[in-house]
matplotlib code that plots the C-alpha trace (Angstrom):
import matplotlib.pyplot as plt

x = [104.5, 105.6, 108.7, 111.0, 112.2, 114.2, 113.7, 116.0, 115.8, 116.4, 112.9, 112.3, 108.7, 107.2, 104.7, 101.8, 98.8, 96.2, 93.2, 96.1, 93.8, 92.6, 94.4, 93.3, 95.7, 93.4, 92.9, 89.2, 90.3, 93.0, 90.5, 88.3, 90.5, 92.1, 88.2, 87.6, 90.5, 90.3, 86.8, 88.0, 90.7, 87.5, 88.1, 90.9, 92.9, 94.8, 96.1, 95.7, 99.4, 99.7, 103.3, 103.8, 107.3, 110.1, 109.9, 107.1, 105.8, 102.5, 101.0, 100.9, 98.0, 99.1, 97.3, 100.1, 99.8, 99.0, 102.7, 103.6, 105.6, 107.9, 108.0, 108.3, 112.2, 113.2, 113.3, 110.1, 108.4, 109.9, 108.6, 105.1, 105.4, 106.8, 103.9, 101.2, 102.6, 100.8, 103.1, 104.4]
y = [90.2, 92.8, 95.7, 97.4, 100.7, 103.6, 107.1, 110.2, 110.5, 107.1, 105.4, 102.0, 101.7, 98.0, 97.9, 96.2, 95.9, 96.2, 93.2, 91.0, 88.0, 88.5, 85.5, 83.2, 82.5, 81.4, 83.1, 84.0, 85.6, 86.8, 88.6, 89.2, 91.6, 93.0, 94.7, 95.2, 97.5, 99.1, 100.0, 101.3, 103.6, 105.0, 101.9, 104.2, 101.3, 101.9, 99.4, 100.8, 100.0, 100.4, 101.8, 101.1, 102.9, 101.3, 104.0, 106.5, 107.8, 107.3, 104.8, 105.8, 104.6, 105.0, 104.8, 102.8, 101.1, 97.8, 97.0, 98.9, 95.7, 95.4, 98.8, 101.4, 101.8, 102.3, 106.0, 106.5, 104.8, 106.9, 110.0, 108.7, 107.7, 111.3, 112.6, 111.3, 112.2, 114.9, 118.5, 116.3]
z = [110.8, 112.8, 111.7, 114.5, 113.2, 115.3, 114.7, 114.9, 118.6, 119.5, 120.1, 118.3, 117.1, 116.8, 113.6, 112.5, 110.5, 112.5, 111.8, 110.5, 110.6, 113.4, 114.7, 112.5, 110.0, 107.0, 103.7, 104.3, 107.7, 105.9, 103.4, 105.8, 108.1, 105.3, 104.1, 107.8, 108.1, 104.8, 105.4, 108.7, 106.9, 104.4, 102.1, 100.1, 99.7, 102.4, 105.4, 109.5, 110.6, 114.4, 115.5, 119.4, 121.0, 123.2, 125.5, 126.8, 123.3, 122.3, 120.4, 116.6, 114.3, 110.2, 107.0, 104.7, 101.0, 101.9, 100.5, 102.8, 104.5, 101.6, 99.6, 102.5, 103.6, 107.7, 107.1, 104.9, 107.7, 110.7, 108.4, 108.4, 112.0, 113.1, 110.6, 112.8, 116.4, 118.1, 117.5, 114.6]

ax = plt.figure().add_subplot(projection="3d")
ax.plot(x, y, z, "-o")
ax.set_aspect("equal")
plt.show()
């Protein structure tokens, strides 16, 4: 499911895990795109989390826990998101 958070400067970033499912919402495509996009992120256990702006910012790919949904406040993930922009 897909999180809106806003940054510092105003921009509202749209995440989500990338794979989730890959539109088919049963536990062995569940599974399934979960080890796809591990193995994609060096299988370290981490999720790819795709953060897509409001305005004209770049698309942001992320590395999060796979918690990351639940455990990771609004300002924790503006840090990573900032983190990963280009100059960031």
């Amino acid at each position: 499911m897909p999180r809106d958070v806003t940054d510092d400067s105003g921009t509202t970033w749209t995440c989500a895990q990338a794979f989730a499912g890959l539109g088919d919402p049963s536990p062995a495509a569940q599974a399934a795109a979960e080890k796809l996009a591990e193995r994609l992120d060096g299988g370290d256990g981490q999720v790819a989390v795709v953060a897509t702006p409001s305005g004209g910012a770049q698309t942001v790919r992320l590395a999060l826990p796979p918690d990351w949904e639940t455990t990771m406040d609004d300002a924790a993930l503006a840090r990573a998101i900032a983190e990963q922009r280009p100059g960031g």
